[in-house]
N, C-alpha and C positions, 0 to 999 in steps of 0.2 A: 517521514509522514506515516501515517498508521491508514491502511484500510481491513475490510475482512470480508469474506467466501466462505460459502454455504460449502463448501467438499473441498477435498486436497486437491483434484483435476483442475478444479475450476483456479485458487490459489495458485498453483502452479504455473499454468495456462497465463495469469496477469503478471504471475514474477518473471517469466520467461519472457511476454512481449514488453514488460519497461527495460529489462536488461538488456535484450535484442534492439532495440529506440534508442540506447543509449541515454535514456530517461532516467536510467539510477543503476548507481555501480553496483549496488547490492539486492535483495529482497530476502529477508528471512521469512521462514513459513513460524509459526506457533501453532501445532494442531491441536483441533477438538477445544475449543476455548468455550465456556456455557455461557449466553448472552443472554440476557430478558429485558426485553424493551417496550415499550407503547408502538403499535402500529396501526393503525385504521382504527383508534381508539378503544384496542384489545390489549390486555397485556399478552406478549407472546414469550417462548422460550425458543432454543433454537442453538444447535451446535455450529459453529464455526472458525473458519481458521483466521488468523489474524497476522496478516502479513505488514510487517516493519521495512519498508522502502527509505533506504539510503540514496538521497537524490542533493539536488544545492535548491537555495531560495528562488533563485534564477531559474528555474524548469519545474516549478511549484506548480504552474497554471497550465502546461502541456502536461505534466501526469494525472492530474484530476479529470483534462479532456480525456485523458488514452484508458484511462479507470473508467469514465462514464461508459466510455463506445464498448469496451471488452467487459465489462459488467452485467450478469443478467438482475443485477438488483435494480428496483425500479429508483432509487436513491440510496446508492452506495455510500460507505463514509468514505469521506475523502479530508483527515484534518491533520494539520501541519504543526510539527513540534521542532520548532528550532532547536542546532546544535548551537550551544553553548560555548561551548570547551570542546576539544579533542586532542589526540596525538594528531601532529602535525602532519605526518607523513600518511596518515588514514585520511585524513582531511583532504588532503592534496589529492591524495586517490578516487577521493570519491571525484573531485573538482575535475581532475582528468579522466574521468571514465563517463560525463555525462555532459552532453553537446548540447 
C-alpha cells in the first residue's frame, strides 16, 4: 500500500510503528517526492516522502487505522495495490512477519 509524509522524521516515525505492530514486514521510504494536489479548493504543491508498506490483504484495514492515528494529515492517503505475482519466499516473508 502506498501512503506519504510531509518530512523524513515524520516517514520514519509511521514506517517504524507499522513494522514495530507487526502491520508490515517492510516500509521503504522514497524522499523528497513533488506532489500538486487540490486541497480546500486551492491548488497546492508540497515536498513529500512516500512510503511503500509491504503488508497482506488481511491487515489492510488495521494499517489504514494505525496511518490515521500516527498521521498529522488531516486525511492521509491510505490506497491499497495488490500484489499480483512475487517470489515466493518474499511472499511468505511478508505473510510471516505481519500478525
Amino acid at each position: 500500500m502506498l501512503t506519504t509524509a510531509g518530512s523524513d522524521q515524520e516517514a520514519r516515525n509511521i514506517a517504524t510503528a507499522l513494522v514495530e505492530r507487526q502491520l508490515a514486514a517492510c516500509v521503504n521510504i522514497i524522499p523528497r517526492i513533488a506532489s500538486v494536489y487540490r486541497w480546500q479548493g486551492k491548488i497546492e504543491e508540497a515536498d513529500e516522502w512516500l512510503l511503500i508498506v509491504k503488508t497482506t490483504p488481511a491487515a489492510f484495514e488495521r494499517v489504514r487505522d494505525a496511518i490515521k492515528e500516527l498521521h498529522p494529515y488531516e486525511v492521509p492517503e491510505c490506497i491499497s495495490i495488490p500484489i499480483e505475482d512475487g517470489s515466493p519466499a518474499y511472499l511468505k516473508w511478508i505473510a510471516e512477519s505481519v500478525k
